[in-house]
Short mmCIF file of the C-alpha atoms (twelve columns), coordinates in Angstrom:
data_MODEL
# 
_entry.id   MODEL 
# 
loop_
_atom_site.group_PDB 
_atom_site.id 
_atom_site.type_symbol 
_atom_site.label_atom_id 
_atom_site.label_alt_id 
_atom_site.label_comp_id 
_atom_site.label_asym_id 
_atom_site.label_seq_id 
_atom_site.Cartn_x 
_atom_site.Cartn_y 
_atom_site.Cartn_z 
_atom_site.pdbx_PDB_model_num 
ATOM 1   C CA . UNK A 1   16.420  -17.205 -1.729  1 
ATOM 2   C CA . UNK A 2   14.425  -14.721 -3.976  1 
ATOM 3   C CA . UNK A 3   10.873  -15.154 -3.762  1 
ATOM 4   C CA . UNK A 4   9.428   -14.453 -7.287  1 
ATOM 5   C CA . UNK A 5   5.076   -13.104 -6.519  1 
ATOM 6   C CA . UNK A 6   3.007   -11.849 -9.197  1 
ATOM 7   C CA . UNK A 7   -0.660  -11.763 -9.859  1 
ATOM 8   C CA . UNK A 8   -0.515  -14.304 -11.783 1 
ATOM 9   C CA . UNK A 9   0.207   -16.943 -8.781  1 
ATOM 10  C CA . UNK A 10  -2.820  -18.550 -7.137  1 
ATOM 11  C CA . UNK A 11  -4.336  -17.556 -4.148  1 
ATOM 12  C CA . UNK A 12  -3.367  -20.607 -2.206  1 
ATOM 13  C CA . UNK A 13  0.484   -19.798 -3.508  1 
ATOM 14  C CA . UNK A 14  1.354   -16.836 -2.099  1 
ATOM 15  C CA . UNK A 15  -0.984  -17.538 1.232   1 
ATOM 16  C CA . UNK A 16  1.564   -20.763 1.125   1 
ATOM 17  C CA . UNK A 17  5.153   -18.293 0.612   1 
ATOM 18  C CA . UNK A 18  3.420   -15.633 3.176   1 
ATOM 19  C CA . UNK A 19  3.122   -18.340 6.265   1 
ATOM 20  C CA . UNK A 20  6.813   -20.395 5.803   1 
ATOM 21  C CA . UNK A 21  9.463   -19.743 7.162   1 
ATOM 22  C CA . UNK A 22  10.936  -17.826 4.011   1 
ATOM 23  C CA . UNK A 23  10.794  -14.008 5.177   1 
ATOM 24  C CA . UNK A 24  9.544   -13.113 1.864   1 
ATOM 25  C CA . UNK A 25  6.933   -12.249 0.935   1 
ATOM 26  C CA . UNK A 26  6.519   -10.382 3.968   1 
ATOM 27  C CA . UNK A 27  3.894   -7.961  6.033   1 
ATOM 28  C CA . UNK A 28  4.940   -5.241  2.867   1 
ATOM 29  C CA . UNK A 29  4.406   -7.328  0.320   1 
ATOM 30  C CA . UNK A 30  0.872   -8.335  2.446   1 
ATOM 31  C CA . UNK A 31  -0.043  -5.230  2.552   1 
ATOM 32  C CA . UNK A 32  0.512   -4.152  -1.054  1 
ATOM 33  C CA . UNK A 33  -1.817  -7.063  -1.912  1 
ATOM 34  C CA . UNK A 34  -4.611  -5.742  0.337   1 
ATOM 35  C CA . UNK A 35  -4.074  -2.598  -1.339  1 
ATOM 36  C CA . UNK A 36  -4.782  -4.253  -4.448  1 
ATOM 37  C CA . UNK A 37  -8.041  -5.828  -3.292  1 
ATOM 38  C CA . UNK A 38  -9.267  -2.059  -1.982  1 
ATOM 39  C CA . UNK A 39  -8.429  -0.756  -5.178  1 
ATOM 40  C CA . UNK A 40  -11.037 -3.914  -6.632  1 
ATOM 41  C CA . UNK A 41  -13.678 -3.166  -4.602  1 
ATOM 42  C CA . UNK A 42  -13.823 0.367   -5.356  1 
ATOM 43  C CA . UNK A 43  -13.516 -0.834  -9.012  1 
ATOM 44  C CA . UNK A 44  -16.100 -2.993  -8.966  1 
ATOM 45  C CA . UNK A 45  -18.838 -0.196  -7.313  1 
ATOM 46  C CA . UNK A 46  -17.814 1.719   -9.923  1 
ATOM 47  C CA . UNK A 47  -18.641 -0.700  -12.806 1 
ATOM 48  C CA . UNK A 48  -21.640 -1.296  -11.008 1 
ATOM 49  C CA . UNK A 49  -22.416 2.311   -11.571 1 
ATOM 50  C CA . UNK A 50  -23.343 2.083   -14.550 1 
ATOM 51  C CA . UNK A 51  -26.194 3.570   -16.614 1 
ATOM 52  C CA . UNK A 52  -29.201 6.395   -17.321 1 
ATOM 53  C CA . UNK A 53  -28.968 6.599   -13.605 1 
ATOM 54  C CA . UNK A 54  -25.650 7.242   -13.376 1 
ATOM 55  C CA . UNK A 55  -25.512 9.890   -16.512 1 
ATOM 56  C CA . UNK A 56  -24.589 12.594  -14.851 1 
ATOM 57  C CA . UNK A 57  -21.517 10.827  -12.823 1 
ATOM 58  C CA . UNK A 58  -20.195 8.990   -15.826 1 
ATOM 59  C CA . UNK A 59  -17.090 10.797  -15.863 1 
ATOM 60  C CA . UNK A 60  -16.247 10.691  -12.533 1 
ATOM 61  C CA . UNK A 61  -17.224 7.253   -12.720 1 
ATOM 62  C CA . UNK A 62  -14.223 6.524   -15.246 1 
ATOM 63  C CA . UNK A 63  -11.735 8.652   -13.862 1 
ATOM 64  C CA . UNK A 64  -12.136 6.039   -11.104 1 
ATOM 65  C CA . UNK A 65  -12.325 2.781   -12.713 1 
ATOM 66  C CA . UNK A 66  -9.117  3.909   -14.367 1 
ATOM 67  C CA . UNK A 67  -7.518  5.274   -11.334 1 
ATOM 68  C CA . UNK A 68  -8.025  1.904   -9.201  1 
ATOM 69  C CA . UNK A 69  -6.564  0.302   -12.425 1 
ATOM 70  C CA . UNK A 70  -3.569  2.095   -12.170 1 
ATOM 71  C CA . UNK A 71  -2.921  1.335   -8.253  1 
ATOM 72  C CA . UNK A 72  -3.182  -2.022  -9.167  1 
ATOM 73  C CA . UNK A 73  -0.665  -2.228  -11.284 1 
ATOM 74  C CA . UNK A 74  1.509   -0.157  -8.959  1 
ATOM 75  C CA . UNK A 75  0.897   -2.250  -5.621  1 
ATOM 76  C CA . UNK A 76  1.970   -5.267  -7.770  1 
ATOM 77  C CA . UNK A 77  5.079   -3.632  -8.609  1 
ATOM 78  C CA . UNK A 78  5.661   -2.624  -5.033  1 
ATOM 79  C CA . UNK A 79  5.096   -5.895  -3.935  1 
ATOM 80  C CA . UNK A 80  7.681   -6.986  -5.843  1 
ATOM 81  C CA . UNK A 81  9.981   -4.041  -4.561  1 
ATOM 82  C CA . UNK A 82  9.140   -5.110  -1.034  1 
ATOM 83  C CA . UNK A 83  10.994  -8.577  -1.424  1 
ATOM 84  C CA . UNK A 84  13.640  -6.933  -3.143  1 
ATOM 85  C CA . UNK A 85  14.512  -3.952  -0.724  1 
ATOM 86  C CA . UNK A 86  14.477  -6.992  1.944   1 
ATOM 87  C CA . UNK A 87  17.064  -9.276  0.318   1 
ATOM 88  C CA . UNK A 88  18.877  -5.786  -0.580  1 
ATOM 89  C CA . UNK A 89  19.029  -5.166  3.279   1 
ATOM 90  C CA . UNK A 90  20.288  -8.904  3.840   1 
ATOM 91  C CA . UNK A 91  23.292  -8.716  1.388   1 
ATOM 92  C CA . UNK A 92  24.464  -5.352  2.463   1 
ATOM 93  C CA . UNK A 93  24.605  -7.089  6.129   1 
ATOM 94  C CA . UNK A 94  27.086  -9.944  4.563   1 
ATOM 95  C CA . UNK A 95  29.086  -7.464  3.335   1 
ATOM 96  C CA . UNK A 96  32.895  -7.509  4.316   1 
ATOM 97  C CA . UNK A 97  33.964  -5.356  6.894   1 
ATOM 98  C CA . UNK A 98  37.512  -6.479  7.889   1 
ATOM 99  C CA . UNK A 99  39.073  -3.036  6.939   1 
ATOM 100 C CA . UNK A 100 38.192  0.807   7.445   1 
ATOM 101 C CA . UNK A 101 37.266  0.540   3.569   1 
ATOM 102 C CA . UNK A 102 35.581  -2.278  3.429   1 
ATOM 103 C CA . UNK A 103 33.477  -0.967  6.545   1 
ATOM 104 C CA . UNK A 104 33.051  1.967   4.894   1 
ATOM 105 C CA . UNK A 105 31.503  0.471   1.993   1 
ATOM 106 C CA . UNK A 106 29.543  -1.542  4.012   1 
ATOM 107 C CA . UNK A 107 28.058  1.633   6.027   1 
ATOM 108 C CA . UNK A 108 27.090  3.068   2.963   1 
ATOM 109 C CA . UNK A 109 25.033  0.285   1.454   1 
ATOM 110 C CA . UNK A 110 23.621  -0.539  4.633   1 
ATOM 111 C CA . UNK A 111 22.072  3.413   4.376   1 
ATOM 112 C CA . UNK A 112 21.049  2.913   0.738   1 
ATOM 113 C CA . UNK A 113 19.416  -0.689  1.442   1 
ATOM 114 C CA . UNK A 114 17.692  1.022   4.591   1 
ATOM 115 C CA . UNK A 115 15.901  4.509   2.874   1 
ATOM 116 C CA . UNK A 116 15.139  1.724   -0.054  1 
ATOM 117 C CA . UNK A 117 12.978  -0.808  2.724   1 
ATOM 118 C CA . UNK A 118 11.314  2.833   3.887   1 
ATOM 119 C CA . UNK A 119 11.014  4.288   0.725   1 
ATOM 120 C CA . UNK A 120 8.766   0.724   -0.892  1 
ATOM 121 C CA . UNK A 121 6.322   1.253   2.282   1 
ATOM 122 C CA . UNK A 122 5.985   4.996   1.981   1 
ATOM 123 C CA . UNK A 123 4.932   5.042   -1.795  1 
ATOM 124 C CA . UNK A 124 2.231   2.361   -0.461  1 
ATOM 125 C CA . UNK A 125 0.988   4.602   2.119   1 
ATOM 126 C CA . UNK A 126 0.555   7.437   -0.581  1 
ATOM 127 C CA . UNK A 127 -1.065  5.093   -3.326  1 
ATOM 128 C CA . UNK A 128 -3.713  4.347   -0.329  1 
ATOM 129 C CA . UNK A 129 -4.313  7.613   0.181   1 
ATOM 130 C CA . UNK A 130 -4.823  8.188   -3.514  1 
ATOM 131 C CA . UNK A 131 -7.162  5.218   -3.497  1 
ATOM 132 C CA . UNK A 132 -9.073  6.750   -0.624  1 
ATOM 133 C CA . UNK A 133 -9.857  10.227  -2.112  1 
ATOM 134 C CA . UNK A 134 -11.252 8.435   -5.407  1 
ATOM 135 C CA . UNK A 135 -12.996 5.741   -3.138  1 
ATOM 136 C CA . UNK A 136 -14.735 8.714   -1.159  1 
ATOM 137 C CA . UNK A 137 -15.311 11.039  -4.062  1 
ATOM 138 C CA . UNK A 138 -17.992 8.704   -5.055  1 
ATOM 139 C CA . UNK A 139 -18.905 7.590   -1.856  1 
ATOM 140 C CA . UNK A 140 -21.986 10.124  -1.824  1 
ATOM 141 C CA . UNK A 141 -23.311 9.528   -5.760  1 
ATOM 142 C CA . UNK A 142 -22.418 5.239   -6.721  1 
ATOM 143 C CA . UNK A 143 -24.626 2.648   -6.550  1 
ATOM 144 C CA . UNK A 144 -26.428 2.046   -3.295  1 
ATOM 145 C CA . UNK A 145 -26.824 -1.759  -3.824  1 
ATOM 146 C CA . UNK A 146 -23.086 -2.263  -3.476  1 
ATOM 147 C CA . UNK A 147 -22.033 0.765   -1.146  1 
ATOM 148 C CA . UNK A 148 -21.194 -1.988  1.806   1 
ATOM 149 C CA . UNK A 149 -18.520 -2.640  -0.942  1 
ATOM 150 C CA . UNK A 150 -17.206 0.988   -1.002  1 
ATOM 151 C CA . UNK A 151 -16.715 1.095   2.446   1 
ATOM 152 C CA . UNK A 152 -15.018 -2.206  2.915   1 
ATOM 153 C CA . UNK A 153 -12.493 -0.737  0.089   1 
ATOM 154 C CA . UNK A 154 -12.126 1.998   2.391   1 
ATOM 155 C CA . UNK A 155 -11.190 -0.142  5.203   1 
ATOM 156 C CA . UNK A 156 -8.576  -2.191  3.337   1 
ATOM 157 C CA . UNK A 157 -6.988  0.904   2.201   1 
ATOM 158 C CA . UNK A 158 -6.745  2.058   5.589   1 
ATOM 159 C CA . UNK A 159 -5.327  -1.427  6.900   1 
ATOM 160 C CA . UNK A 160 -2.859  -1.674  4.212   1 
ATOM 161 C CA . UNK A 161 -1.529  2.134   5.143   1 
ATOM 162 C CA . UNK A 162 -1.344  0.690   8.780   1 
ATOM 163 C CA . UNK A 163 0.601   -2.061  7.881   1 
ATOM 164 C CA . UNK A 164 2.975   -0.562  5.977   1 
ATOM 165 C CA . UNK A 165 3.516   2.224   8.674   1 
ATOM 166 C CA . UNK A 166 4.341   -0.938  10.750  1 
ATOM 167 C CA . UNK A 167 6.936   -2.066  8.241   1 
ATOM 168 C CA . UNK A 168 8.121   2.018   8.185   1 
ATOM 169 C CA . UNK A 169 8.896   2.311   11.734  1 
ATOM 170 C CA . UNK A 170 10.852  -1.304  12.100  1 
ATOM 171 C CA . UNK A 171 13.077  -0.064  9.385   1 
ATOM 172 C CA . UNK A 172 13.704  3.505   10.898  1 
ATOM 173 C CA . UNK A 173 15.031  1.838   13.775  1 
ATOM 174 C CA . UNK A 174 18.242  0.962   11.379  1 
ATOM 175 C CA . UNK A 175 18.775  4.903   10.035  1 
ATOM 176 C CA . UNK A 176 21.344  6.405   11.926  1 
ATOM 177 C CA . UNK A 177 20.440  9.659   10.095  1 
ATOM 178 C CA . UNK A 178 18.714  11.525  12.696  1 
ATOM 179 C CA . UNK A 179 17.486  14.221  10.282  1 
ATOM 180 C CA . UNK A 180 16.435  12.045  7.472   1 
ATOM 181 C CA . UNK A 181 14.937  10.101  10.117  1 
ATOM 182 C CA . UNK A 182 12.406  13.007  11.398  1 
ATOM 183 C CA . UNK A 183 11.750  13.656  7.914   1 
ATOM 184 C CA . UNK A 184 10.288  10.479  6.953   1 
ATOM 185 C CA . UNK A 185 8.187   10.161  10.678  1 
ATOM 186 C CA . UNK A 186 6.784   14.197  9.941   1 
ATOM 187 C CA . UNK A 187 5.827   13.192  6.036   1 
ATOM 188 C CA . UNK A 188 4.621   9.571   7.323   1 
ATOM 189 C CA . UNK A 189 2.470   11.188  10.436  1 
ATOM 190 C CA . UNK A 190 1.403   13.529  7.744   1 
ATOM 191 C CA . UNK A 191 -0.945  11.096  5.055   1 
ATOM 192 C CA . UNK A 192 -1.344  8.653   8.018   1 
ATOM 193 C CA . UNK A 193 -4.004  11.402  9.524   1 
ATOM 194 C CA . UNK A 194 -5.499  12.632  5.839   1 
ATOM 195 C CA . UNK A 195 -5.546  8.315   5.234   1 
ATOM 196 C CA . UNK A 196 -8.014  8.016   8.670   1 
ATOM 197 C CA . UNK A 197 -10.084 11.311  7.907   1 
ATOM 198 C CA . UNK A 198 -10.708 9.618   4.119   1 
ATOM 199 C CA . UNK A 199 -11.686 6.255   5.642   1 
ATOM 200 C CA . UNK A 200 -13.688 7.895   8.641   1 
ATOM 201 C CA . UNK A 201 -15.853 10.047  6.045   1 
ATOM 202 C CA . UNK A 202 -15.967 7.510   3.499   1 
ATOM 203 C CA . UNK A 203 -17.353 4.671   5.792   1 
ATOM 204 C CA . UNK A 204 -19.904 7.442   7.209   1 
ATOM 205 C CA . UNK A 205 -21.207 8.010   4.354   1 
ATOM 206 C CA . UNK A 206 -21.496 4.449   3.590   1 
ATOM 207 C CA . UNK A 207 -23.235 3.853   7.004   1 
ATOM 208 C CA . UNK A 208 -25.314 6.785   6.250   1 
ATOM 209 C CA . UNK A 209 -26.744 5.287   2.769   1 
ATOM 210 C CA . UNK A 210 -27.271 1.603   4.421   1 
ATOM 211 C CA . UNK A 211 -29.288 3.477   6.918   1 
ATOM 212 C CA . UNK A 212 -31.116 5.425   4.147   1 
# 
């Protein structure tokens, strides 16, 4: 069965989906929603930065707001995508396969349906590391009252790239292309360390303005 999430569901809805024994929504679609609530926090610092105080950052300021609005709306979408590209998976597994066509057929969906489940995770792991090089832009220059808030954006980002580099490397299990295979790990192994530098200097900074 299809599992239908949007933000519009409550809370207690898709915490309800998330722990049956549906497999969808799953740890992608989990992960796009903690994406989501980086992307908020970060948000919210920077409509707390707000003000004569804040003149000279203004711009920056809502380049940022607007940014965080955007990977909202995308890690919704790619929550979505993350059910699909699962259920895609499933019904290219029940296809046919009694003759060298039909097994043929098969083969080939199976490869689309797989690069689809790795491609949905991937473009999660970039929109975190877009979130993270707004998040730490104005790590230095927002509103000291709420940096604690900065930083815990920083760490959701982070946790959401882990988790779907978890989802990544189930699903590269199932491509058989050996080449396309080593593509994907070098380009994943690739934002995976610029994600952990972001989150390492933005939560230093952070820890460095508690401090004072």
């Amino acid at each position: 069965m299809t599992a239908t999430i949007s933000w519009d569901d409550s809370i207690r809805h898709f915490l309800e989906q998330a722990g049956s024994a549906s497999p969808t929504p799953g740890g992608g679609s989990v992960a796009a929603l903690i994406a989501a609530l980086a992307a908020s926090m970060t948000s919210m610092v920077g409509n707390l930065t707000q003000g004569d105080k804040f003149a000279d950052i203004q711009s920056t300021i809502v380049e940022v707001i607007e940014k965080m609005r955007r990977l909202t709306t995308e890690c919704e979408e790619l929550l979505q995508a993350d059910i699909s590209s699962f259920n895609g998976y499933m019904d290219a597994l029940k296809l046919p396969k009694s003759s060298d066509e039909e097994k043929l057929i098969r083969k080939n969906a199976l490869r689309e349906a797989a690069i689809q489940t790795i491609d949905v995770p991937l473009r999660l792991i970039e929109v975190c590391r877009e979130g993270l090089v707004f998040t730490c832009r104005i790590a230095e220059s927002s509103n000291s009252n709420v940096i604690s808030d900065l930083g815990i954006g920083a760490i959701l980002f982070e946790a959401a790239a882990q988790s779907a580099l978890l989802t990544i490397e189930i699903n590269l299990a199932s491509l058989k292309d050996a080449e396309l295979k080593q593509l994907y790990s070098d380009k994943v192994a690739s934002l995976m360390n610029e994600i952990r530098e972001l989150k390492s200097s933005s939560l230093q900074i952070t820890r460095n303005r508690i401090l004072g």
